[in-house]
N, C-alpha and C positions, 0 to 999 in steps of 0.2 A: 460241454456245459451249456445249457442254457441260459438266454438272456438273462430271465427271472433268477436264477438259481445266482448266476453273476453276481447281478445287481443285490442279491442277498449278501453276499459273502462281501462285499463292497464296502455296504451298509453296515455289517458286522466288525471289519475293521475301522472301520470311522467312527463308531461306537466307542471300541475301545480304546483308539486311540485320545478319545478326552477324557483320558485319566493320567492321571501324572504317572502311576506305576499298579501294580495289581499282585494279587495274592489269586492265583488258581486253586479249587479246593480238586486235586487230581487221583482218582481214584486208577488209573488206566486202561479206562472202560474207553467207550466210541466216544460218546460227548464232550468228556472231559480232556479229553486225548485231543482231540480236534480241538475244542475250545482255547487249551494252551498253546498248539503249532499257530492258531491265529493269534493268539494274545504276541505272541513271541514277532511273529513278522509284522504286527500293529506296535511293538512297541518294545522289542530287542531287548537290551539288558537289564527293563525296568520290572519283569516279570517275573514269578518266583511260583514253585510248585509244591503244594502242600499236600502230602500225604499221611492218612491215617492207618497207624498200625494196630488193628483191630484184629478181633477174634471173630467179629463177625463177615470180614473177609479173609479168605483163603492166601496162603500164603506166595502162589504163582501170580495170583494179582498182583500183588507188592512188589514180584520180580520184576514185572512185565512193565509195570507204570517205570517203577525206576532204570531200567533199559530204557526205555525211551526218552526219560527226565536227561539223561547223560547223553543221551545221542542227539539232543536236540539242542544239547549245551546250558538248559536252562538249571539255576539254582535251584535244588532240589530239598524240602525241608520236609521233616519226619514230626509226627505226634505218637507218640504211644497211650493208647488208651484203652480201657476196659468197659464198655458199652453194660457192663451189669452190675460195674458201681454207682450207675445214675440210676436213682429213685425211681423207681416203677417201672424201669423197663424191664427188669427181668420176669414182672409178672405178667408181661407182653399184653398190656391192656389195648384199644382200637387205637389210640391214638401213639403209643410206643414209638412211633416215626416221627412223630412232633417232639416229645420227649427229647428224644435221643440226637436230633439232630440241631435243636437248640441248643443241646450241651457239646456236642461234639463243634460246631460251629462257634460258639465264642471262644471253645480254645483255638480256631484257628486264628479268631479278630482278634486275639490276644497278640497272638504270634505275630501278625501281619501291624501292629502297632507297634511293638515291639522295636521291627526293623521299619518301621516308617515306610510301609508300602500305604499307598488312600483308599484301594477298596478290595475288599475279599468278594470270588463272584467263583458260581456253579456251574454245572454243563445241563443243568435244564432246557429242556427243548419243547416246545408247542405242543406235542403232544403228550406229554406230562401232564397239561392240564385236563385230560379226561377222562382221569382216573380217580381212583379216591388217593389221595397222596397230603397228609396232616403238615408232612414235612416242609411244604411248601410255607403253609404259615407261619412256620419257626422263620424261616429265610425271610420272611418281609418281615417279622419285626425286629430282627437282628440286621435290616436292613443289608442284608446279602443280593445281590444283582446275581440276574439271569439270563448274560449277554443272546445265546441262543434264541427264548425266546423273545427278548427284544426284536429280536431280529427276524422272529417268523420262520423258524428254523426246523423242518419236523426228522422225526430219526432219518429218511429216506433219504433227504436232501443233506443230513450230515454227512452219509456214505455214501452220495454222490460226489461230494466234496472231498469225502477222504479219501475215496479213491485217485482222483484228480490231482492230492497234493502227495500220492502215492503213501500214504499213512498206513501200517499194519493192521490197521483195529478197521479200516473200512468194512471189511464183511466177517466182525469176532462177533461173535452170540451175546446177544444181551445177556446182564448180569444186575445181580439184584443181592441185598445183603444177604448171608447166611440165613436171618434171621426171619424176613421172610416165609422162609420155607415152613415157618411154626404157627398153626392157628390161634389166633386170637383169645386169649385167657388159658391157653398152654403154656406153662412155665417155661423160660427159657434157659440153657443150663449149657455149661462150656461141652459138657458131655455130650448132648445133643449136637453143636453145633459141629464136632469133631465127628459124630458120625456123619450128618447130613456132607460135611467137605468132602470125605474118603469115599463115600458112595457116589456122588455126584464128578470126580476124578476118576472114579471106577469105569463107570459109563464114560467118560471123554475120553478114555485110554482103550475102548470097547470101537470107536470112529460115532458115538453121537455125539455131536454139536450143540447144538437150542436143545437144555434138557433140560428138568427141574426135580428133585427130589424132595417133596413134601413128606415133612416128619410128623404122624401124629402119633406121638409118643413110641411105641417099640416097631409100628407098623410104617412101612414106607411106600410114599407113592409116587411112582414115577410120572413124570408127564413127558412125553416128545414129541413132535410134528404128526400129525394123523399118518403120514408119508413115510415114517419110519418106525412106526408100530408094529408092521409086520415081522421087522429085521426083531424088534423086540422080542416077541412071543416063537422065534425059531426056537427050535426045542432046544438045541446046543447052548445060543442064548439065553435063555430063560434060565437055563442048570447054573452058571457061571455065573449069571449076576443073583441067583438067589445064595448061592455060597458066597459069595464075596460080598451081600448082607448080612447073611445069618454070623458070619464072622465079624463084621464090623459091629455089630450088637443089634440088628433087627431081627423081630422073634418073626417079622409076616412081609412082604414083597408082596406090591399091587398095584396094575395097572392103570389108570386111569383114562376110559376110553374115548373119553373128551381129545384128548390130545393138551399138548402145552399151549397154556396162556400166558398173558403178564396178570401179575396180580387176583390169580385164581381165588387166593386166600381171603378174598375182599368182597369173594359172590358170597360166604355165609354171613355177611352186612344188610344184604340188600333182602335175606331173609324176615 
């Protein structure tokens, strides 16, 4: 580890440590993963891990967070909620992310008051901010903290990090809501989001990693590393995942020869 990278992670627990006690909002993605292992050794049994049982994440996620919730000892607290009984998200307008995580975040402030922890904080990290991301504005004015990027923290040097503190998630594939995956003024629909899961499982049980299935309506498009596009388009391949769409309810399979981005869905904004 490098100095700088040290003195980050340093910085990072002395942050945390001036808080009396914390509310994690813990998806068990890389950020948030790593965010709690630090809250936990900044600040032992004051710490508490909050996860959402959503439709818009998969349900290996939930394993995955909570295996790790218990193996790291820390209190582990559940929300169950439905992301399409909050007003206009289902009609997935641009800002949908703002929406959604206003609402899903004060039921966590609720929670975290509740039990008298002082502050609920995310796995936001630096470079989050160069993206289009609404959600972010929800989190300052529900005054939700961003220890990460307090801290100067970019994905790179979290999984430098987590590998260091020998964490599982240091080199897991970024992840990003179900929902996501649906263009902007495309209705969002549990139907949808269950095909977009089984497809997307499809492919990870196929050995792709970093992969995304964009839903537009019955058509699907896959994105992966330009480096693994070829393994895509093997004719063997190509047969097996167009069946194991057409069966999950896609009427069309297509590639996108862009390769995978984050936030692909954001270039028809910039249009």
């Amino acid at each position: 580890m490098t100095k700088q990278l040290k003195r980050k992670y340093e910085d990072l627990k002395k942050y945390l440590q001036g808080f009396d006690s914390l509310a994690v909002a813990f998806s068990g993605g890389v950020d948030s993963t790593f965010l709690l292992a630090a809250a936990k050794e900044a600040l032992g049994e004051k710490v508490i891990a909050v996860t959402l049982l959503s439709g818009f994440v998969p349900e290996n996620e939930i394993k995955e967070a909570t295996l790790f919730a218990t193996a790291l000892g820390v209190k582990h607290e559940f929300i169950r909620v439905d992301e399409l009984d909050i007003p206009g998200v289902a009609e997935n307008p641009p800002d949908r992310c703002y929406l959604c995580k206003k609402a899903l975040f004060k039921k966590i402030k609720t929670l975290a008051e509740k039990a008298e922890i002082q502050q609920v904080v995310d796995g936001s990290n630096l470079d989050d901010e160069g993206d289009y991301r609404p959600g972010m504005k929800a989190l300052a004015e529900l005054e939700i903290k961003s220890p990460l990027r307090v801290a100067q923290l970019t994905k790179e040097e979290i999984r430098s990090l987590s590998q260091m503190l020998n964490l599982p998630t240091w080199d897991k594939p970024s992840f990003a809501c179900l929902a996501s995956r649906i263009p902007y003024g495309e209705p969002i629909t549990k139907e949808k989001l269950a095909m977009i899961e089984k497809a997307e499982l499809f492919l990870v049980k196929q050995g792709f990693k970093q992969m995304r299935v964009r839903c537009h309506d019955k058509l699907a498009r896959i994105e992966v590393p330009a480096e693994d596009i070829p393994l895509l388009l093997n004719s063997e391949m190509r047969e097996k995942i167009a069946g194991a769409f057409a069966r999950i309810g896609f009427i069309y399979t297509a590639v996108d020869i862009k390769g995978y981005r984050t936030g692909s869905l954001n270039e028809t904004l910039k249009q």
